[in-house]
C-alpha positions as CSV (number, residue, x, y, z in Angstrom):
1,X,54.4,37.3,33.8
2,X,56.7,40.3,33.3
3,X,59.3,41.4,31.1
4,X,62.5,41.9,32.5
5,X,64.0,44.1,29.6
6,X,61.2,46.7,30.2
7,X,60.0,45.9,33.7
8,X,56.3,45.4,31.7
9,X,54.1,42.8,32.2
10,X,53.5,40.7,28.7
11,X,49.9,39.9,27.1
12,X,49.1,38.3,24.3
13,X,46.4,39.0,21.4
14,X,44.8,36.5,19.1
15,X,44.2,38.4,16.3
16,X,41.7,37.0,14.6
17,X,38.4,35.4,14.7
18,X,36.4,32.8,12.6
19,X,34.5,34.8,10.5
20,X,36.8,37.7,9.4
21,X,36.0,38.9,6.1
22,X,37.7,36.9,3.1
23,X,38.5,40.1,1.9
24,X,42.5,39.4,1.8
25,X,42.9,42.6,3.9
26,X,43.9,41.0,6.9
27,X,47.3,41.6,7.5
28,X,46.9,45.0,6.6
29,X,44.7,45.7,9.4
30,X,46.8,44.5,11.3
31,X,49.5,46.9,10.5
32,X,47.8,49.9,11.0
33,X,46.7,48.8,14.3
34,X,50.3,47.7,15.5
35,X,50.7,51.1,16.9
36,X,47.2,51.1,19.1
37,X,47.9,47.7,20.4
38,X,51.1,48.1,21.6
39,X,50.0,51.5,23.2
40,X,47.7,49.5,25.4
41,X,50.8,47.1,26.6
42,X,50.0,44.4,24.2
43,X,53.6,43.0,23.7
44,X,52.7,39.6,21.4
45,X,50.7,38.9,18.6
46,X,49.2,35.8,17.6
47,X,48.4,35.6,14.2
48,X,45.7,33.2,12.8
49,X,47.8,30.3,10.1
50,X,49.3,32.4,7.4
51,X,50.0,28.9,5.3
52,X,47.8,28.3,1.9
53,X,45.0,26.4,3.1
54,X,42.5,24.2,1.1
55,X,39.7,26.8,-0.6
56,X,40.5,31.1,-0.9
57,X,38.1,31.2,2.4
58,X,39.9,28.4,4.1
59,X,40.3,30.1,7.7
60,X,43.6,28.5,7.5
61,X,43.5,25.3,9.5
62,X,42.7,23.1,6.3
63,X,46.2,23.6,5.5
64,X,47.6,22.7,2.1
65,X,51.0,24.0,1.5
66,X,53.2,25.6,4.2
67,X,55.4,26.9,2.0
68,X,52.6,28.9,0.6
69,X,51.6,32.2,2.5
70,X,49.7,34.1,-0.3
71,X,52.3,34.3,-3.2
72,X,51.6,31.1,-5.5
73,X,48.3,30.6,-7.7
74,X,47.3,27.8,-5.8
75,X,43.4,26.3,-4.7
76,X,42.0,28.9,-6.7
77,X,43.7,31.9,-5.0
78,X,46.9,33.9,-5.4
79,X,46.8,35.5,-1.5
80,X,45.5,33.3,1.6
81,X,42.2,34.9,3.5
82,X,44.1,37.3,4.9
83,X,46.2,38.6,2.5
84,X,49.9,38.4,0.6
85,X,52.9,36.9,1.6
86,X,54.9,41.2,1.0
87,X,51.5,42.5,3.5
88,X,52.3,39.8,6.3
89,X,55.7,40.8,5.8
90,X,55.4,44.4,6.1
91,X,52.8,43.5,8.9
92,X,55.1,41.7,11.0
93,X,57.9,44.7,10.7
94,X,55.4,47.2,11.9
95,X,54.8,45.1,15.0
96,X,58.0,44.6,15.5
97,X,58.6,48.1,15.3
98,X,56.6,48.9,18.3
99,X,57.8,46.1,20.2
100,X,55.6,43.4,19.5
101,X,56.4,39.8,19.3
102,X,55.0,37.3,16.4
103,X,53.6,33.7,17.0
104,X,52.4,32.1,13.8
105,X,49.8,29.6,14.0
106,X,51.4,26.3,13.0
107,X,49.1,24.1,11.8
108,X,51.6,20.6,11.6
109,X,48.9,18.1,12.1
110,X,47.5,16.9,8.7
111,X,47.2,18.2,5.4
112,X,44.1,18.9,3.1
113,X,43.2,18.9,-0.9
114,X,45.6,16.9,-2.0
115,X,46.4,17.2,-5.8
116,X,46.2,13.5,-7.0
117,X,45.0,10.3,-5.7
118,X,47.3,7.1,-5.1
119,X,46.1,3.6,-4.3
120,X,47.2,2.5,-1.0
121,X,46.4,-0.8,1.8
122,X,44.7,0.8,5.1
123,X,42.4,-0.3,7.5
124,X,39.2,1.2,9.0
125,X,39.3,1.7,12.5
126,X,36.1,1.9,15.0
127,X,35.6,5.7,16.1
128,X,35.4,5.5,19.0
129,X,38.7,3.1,19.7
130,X,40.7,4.0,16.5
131,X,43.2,0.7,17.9
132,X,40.1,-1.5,16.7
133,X,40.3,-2.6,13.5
134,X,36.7,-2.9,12.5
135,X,37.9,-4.8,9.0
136,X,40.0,-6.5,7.0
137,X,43.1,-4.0,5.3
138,X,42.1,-3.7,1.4
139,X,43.5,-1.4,-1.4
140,X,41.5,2.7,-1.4
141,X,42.3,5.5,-3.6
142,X,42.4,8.7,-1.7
143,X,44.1,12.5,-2.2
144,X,47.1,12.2,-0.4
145,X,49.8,13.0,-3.2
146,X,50.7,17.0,-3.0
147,X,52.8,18.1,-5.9
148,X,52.3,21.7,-5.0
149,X,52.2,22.7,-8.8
150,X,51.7,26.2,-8.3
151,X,55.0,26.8,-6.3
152,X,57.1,24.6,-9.0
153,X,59.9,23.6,-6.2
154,X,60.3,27.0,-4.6
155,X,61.9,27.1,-1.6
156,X,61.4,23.1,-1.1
157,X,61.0,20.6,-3.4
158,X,59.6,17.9,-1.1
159,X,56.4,16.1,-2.4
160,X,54.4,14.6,-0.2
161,X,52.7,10.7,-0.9
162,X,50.7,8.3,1.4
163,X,54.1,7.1,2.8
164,X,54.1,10.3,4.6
165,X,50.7,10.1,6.6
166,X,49.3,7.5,8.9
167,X,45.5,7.9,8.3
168,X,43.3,9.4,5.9
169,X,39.4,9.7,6.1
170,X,38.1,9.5,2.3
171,X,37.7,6.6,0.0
172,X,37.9,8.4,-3.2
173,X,37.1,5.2,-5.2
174,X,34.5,3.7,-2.9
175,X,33.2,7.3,-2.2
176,X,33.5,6.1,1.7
177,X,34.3,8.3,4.5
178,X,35.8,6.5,7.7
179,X,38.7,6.7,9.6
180,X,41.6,4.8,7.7
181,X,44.9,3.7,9.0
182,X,47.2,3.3,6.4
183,X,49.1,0.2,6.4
184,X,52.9,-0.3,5.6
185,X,56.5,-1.2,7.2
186,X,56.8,0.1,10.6
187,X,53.4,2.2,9.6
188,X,50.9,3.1,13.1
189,X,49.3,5.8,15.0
190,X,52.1,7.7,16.7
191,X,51.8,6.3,20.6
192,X,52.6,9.8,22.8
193,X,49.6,11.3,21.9
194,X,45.9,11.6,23.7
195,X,44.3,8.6,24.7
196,X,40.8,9.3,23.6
197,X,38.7,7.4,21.7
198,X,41.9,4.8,22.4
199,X,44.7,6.7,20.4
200,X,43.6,10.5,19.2
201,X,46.6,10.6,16.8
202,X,43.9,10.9,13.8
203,X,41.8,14.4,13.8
204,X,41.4,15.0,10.3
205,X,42.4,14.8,6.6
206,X,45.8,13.5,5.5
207,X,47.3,12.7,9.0
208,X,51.1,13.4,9.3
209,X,53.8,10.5,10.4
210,X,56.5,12.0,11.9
211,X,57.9,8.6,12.5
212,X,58.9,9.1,9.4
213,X,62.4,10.8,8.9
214,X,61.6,13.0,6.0
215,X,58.8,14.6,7.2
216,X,60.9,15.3,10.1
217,X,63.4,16.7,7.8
218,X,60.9,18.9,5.8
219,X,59.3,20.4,8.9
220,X,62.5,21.2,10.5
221,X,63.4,23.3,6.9
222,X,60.1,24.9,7.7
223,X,61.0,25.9,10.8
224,X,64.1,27.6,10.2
225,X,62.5,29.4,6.8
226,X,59.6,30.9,8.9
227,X,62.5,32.1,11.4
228,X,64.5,33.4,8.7
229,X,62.4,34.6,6.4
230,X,59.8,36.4,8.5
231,X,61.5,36.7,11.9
232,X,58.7,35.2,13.8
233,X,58.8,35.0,17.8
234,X,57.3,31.7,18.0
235,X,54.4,28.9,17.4
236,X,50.9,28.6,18.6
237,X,50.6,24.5,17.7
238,X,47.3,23.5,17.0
239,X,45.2,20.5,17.7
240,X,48.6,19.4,20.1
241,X,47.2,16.9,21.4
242,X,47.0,14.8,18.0
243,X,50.4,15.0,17.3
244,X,53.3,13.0,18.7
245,X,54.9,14.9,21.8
246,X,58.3,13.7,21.0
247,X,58.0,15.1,17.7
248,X,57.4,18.4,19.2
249,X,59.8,18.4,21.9
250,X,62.1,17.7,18.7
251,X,61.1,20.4,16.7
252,X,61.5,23.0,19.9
253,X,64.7,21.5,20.5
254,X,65.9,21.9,16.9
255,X,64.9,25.9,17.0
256,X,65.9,26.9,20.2
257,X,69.1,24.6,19.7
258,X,70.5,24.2,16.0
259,X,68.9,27.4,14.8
260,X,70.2,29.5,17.6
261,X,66.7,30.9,19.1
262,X,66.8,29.6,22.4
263,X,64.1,32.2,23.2
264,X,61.5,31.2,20.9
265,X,57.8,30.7,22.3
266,X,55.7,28.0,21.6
267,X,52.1,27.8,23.2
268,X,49.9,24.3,22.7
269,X,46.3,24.0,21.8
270,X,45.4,20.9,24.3
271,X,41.9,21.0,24.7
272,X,41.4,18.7,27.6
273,X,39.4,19.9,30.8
274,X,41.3,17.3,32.6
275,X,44.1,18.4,34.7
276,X,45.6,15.5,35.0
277,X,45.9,14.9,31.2
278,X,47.5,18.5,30.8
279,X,50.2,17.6,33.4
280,X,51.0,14.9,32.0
281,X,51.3,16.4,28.4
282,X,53.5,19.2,30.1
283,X,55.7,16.7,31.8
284,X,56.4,15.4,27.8
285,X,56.5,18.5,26.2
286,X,59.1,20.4,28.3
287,X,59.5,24.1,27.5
288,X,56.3,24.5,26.3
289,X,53.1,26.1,27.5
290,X,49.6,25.5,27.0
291,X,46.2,27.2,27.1
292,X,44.4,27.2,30.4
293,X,41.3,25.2,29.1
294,X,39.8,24.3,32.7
295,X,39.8,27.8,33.7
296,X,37.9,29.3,30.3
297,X,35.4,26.2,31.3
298,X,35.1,27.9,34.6
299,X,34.6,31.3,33.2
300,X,32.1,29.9,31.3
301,X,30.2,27.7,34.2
302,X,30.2,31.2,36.7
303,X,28.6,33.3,33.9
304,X,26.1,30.7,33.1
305,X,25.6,30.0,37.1
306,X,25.5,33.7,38.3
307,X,25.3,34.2,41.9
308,X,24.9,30.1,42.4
309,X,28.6,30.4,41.4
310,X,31.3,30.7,44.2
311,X,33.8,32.9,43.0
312,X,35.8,31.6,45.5
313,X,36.3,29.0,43.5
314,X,37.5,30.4,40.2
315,X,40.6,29.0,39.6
316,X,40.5,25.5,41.6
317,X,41.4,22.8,38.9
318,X,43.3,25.1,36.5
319,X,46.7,25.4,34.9
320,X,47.7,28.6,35.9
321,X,46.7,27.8,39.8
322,X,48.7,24.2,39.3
323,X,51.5,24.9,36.9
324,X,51.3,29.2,36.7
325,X,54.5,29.4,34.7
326,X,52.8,27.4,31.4
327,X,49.6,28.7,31.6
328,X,48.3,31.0,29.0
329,X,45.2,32.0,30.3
330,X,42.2,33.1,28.2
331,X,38.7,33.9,27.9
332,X,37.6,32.8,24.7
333,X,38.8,32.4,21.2
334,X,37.9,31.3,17.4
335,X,36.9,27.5,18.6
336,X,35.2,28.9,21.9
337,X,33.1,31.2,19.9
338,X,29.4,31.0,18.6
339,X,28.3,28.5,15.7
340,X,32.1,27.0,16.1
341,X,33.0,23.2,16.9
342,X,34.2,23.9,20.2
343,X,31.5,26.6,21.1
344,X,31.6,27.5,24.7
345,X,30.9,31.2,24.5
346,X,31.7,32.6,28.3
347,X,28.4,35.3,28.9
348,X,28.7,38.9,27.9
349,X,28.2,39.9,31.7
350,X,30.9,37.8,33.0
351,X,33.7,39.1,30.5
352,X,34.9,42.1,32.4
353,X,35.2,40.6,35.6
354,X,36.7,37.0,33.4
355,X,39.3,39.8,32.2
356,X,40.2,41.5,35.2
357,X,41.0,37.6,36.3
358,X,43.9,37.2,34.2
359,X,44.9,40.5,33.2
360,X,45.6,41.9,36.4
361,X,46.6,38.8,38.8
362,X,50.4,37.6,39.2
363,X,50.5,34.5,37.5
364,X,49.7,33.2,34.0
365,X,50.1,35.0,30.6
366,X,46.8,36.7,29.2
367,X,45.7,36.0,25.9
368,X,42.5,38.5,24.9
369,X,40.9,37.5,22.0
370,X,40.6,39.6,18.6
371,X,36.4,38.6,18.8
372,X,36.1,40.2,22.1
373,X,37.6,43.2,21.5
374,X,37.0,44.4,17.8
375,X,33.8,42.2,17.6
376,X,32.8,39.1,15.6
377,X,31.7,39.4,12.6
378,X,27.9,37.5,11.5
379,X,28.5,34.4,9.7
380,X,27.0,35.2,6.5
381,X,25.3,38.9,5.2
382,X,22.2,37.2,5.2
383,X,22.5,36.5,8.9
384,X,23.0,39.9,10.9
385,X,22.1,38.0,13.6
386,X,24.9,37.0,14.1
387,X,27.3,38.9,14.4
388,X,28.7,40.0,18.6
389,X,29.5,43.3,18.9
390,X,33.1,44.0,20.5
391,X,33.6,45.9,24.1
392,X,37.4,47.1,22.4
393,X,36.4,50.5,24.9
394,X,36.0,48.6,28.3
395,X,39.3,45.7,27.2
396,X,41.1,48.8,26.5
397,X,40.6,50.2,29.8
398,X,41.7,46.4,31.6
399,X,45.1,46.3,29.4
400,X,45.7,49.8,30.6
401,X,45.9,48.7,34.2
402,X,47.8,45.4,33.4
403,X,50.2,47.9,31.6
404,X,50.3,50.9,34.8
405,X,49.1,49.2,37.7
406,X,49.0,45.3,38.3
407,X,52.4,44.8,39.6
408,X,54.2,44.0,43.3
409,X,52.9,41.7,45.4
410,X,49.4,40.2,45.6
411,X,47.0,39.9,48.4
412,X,43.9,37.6,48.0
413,X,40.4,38.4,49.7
414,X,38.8,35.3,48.3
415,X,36.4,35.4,51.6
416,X,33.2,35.1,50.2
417,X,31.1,33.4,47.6
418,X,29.8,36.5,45.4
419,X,32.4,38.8,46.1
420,X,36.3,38.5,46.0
421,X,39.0,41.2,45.7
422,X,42.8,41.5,45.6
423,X,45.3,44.1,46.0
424,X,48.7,44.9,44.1
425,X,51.0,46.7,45.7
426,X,53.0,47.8,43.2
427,X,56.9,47.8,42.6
428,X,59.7,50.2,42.1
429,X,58.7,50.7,38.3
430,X,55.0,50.7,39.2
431,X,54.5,52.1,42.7
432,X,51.1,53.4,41.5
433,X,48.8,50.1,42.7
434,X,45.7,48.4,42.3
435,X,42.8,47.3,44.3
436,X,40.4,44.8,42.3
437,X,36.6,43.9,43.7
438,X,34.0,42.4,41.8
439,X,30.8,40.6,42.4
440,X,28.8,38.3,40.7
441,X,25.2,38.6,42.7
442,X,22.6,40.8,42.7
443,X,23.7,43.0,45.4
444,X,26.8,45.4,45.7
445,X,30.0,44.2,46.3
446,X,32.5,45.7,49.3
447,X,35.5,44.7,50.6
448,X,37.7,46.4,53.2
449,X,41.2,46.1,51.9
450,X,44.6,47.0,53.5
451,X,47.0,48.8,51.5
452,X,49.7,49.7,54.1
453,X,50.2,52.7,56.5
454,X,52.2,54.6,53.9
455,X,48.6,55.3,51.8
456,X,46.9,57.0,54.8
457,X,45.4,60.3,53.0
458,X,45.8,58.8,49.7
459,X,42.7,59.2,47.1
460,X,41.5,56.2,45.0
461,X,39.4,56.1,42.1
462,X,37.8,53.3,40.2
463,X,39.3,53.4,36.7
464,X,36.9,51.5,34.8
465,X,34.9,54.7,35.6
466,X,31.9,52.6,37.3
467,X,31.9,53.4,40.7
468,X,31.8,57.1,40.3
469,X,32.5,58.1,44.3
470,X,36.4,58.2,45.6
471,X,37.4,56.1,48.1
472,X,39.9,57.5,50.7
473,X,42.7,55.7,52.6
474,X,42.5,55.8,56.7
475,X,45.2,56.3,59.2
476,X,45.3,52.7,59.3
477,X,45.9,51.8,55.9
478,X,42.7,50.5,54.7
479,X,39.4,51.4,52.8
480,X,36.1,50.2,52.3
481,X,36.1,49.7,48.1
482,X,33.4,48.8,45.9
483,X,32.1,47.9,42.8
484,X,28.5,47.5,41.5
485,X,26.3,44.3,41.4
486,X,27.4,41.7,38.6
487,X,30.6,43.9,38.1
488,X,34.6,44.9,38.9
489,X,36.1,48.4,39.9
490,X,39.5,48.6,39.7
491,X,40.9,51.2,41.9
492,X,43.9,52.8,41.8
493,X,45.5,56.3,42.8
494,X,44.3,59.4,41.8
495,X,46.3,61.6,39.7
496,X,46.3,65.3,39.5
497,X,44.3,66.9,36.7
498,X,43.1,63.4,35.6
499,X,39.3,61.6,35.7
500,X,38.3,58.0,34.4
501,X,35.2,58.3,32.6
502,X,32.9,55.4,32.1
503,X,34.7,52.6,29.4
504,X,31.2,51.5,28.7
505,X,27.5,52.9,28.4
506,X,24.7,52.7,30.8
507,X,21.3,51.7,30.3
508,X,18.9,54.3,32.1
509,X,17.5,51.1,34.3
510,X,21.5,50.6,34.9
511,X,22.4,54.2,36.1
512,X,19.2,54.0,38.2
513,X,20.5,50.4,39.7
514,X,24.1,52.1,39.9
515,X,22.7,54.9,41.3
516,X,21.1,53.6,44.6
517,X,23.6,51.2,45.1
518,X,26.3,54.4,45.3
519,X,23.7,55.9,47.5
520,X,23.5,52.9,49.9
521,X,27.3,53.4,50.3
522,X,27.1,56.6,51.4
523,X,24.5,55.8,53.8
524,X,26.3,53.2,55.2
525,X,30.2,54.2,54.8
526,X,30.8,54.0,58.9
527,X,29.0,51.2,59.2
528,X,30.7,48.0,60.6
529,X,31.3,45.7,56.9
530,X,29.0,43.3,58.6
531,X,26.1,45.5,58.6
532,X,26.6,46.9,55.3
533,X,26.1,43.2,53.8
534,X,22.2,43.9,54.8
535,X,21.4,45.9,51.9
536,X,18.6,45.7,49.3
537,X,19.2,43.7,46.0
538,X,18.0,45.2,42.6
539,X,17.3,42.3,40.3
540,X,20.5,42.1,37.6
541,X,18.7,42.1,33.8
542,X,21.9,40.0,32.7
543,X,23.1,37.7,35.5
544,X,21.4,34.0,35.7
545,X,18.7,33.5,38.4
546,X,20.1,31.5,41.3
547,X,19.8,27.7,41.0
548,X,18.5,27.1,44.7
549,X,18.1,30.5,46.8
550,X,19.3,33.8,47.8
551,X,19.9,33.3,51.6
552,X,24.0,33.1,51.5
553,X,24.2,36.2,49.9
554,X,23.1,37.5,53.0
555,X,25.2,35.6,55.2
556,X,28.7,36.8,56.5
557,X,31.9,35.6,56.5
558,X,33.9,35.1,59.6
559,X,36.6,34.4,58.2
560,X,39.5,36.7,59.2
561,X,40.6,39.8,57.1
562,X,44.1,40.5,55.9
């Protein structure tokens, strides 16, 4: 995904992670990095909910007042976890400055810590088939009247009562906790939403009707107050799949439409694995794209698997091989990572070659994730342990080729099961190129890859600073490129007067490994590529052992070359 204004390609950044300090300095980082992340082609920001949310540490997502982004005393805090309504302002500007976009993270599914209790007729419903009345309706008392005190009316006077939510999940009189459906005139779970568990309308706290008019109303005044007001570029919509897709489409309609900004982004959080159930989600949300869930699933199944894995594979049942113009492709994110609901943490070994995957291919629009790069903080001080550090050198060094290199046309060499490559051939902005190989075994990886007659006598180097020996282009237009065991290379033209040095550190056993494997090369560089699969294999420290045997690394694929 490119953009046409600067002939660039686009990436996104989540900038944020679960356990960021609540130290209310948030958006202030984020200013003084504006200028670093848009250096390294970063061109969109996604920042985590900047609304009031239930506690001062609330990460956001137990949203209380929209109209609340850190300037009202309200649940015990003045600014939200990250900060003041003036430093998100003056954060946003700064990105904007250098030429990055802003997608807040709408959070329009229920609401939390309500300020008074009403009594109310609902119905429990069974869990696990919420359109199963497991009782007979009866009066409860629960907090779902929000006067908003601390704001006094400013900038909406809308309060909200039970006749603005469908379901609630506390009995404040009974002290019982189920999942209620509130009863009333033309009062249900919304129907276009996930089937699970019978109708997944209800995920948490107060849950929002948008059958009803006014809520419709007050959302749309929202809308247009976070365009107005802060400029934003867009929505990430969370827990999308709980909320009524005709609602949405509404809402998208309304901005790009009656408020003039037919450009404006919205990405979906639909956390399905399913393929089918995304497609069908796309095909009522139009407009709209949605996180490649099935392929982060895959990232996480080929780290866990190792060399069992067949790379090869990679992107069958995934959005951005089915529908490549809605997927937002990712690694992981806040839900993804450790200790979290969601957590599916893809392996430290596998990231690089996970984010060569969508930062350097044709299709999709990469999202890196703030965790990855800066590092995630532990989840208490008591509990160091906790804490990942963040590889910011070696996802510096990937954005820097999505920025230069990955552009033109693509050629696939997804020939055999531990080692794939592809080629870029660059366009008229971008003539530079890229040749991307990685394995995921214990041996080498090597692929001869054709780059056209026109390279003969050109000199490539791996810029991830790996694979420290050159690789030069024959009369032909191929080479022989490489990259080490349970790694990527990305090679691309040498430039005068300039060297890639390592983007990450080297354990001695490593450099040794590394060592013999660039020795093995050498040894073998005129080799036919079918006897150079032969080779030793030095055992991998960090990649899974196999789950049945080693024998098809060894084999060789007949299948043709481009």
């Amino acid at each position: 995904m490119t953009n046409d204004k600067q002939h660039e390609n686009v990436t996104m950044f989540q900038f944020f992670e679960w356990y960021i300090p609540t130290d209310h300095m948030h958006w202030i980082r984020l200013k003084e990095q504006a200028s670093l992340l848009s250096s390294l082609g970063l061109s969109a920001i996604w920042v985590p909910p900047p609304t009031k949310g239930s506690s001062p540490n609330d990460v956001g997502y137990g949203v209380y007042d929209l109209w609340d982004m850190g300037e009202f005393d309200q649940k015990g805090t003045v600014p939200t976890k990250y900060g003041t309504k003036d430093q998100l302002k003056e954060a946003i500007d700064e990105c904007h400055k250098h030429g990055i976009k802003i997608y807040f993270d709408a959070v329009l599914n229920h609401k939390a810590a309500g300020d008074e209790t009403e009594v109310f007729k609902a119905v429990a419903v069974a869990e696990d088939d919420r359109t199963q009345e497991i009782e007979e309706p009866h009066k409860i008392t629960a907090y779902t009247k929000f006067n908003f005190p601390g704001r006094k009316g400013k900038y909406s006077n809308f309060q909200w009562n039970y006749h603005h939510f469908s379901g609630t999940d506390w009995d404040a009189k009974a002290k019982r906790s189920a999942v209620f459906k509130i009863k009333g005139e033309n009062k249900s779970f919304a129907e276009d939403v996930d089937a699970e568990h019978g109708n997944f309308d209800y995920l948490m706290c107060n849950n929002i009707d948008y059958d009803h008019p006014d809520v419709v109303s007050e959302t749309e005044r929202w809308a247009q107050w976070c365009t107005d007001e802060f400029n934003i570029d867009g929505f990430r919509i969370d827990a999308m799949k709980h909320i009524s897709a005709g609602f949405i489409a509404h809402l998208l309609s309304h901005i790009r439409g009656q408020l003039n900004k037919p450009d404006f982004f919205c990405v979906g959080e639909y956390w399905k694995q399913d393929l089918n159930d995304v497609h069908i989600h796309l095909n009522n949300n139009g407009h709209i794209h949605l996180f490649d869930v099935p392929l982060h699933f895959n990232f996480k199944r080929a780290g866990e698997e190792g060399p069992s894995f067949d790379m090869r594979t990679i992107f069958d049942g995934t959005l951005v091989q089915s529908s490549p113009n809605a997927a937002v492709t990712f690694i992981d994110n806040h839900d993804t990572q450790p200790y979290q609901s969601l957590e599916s943490f893809v392996p430290a070994w596998f990231k690089p070659l996970a984010a060569a995957l969508i930062c350097l291919r044709f299709d999709g629009y990469p999202c890196l994730f703030y965790g990855d790069f800066y590092g995630i903080e532990p989840k208490s001080p008591s509990e160091p342990e906790t804490g990942f550090p963040g590889r910011k050198e070696m996802f510096s060094r990937m954005l820097l080729a999505r920025k230069q290199f990955a552009y033109g046309t693509q050629d696939d060499y997804f020939d055999h099961p531990n080692c794939i490559a592809w080629v870029r051939h660059g366009d008229e902005h971008h003539p530079g190129g890229l040749a991307v190989v990685m394995s995921n075994s214990n041996a080498k990886g090597h692929k001869r890859l054709y780059l056209g007659k026109h390279r003969a006598g050109e000199i490539w180097v791996d810029m991830m600073g790996y694979w420290k020996d050159p690789v030069t282009i024959k009369e032909d237009g191929s080479a022989k490129f490489y990259c080490h065991s349970g790694s990527v290379s990305l090679w691309v033209p040498k430039e005068e007067g300039k060297s890639w040095i390592t983007c990450e550190e080297s354990s001695p056993e490593e450099v040794e490994r590394y060592g013999r494997e660039e020795q093995h090369a050498r040894d073998h560089a005129d080799d036919d590529d079918s006897e150079e699969q032969k080779e030793f294999e030095a055992e991998h420290p960090d990649l899974p052992k196999p789950l049945d045997t080693w024998d098809h690394l060894l084999e060789v694929d007949d299948q043709a070359q481009h």
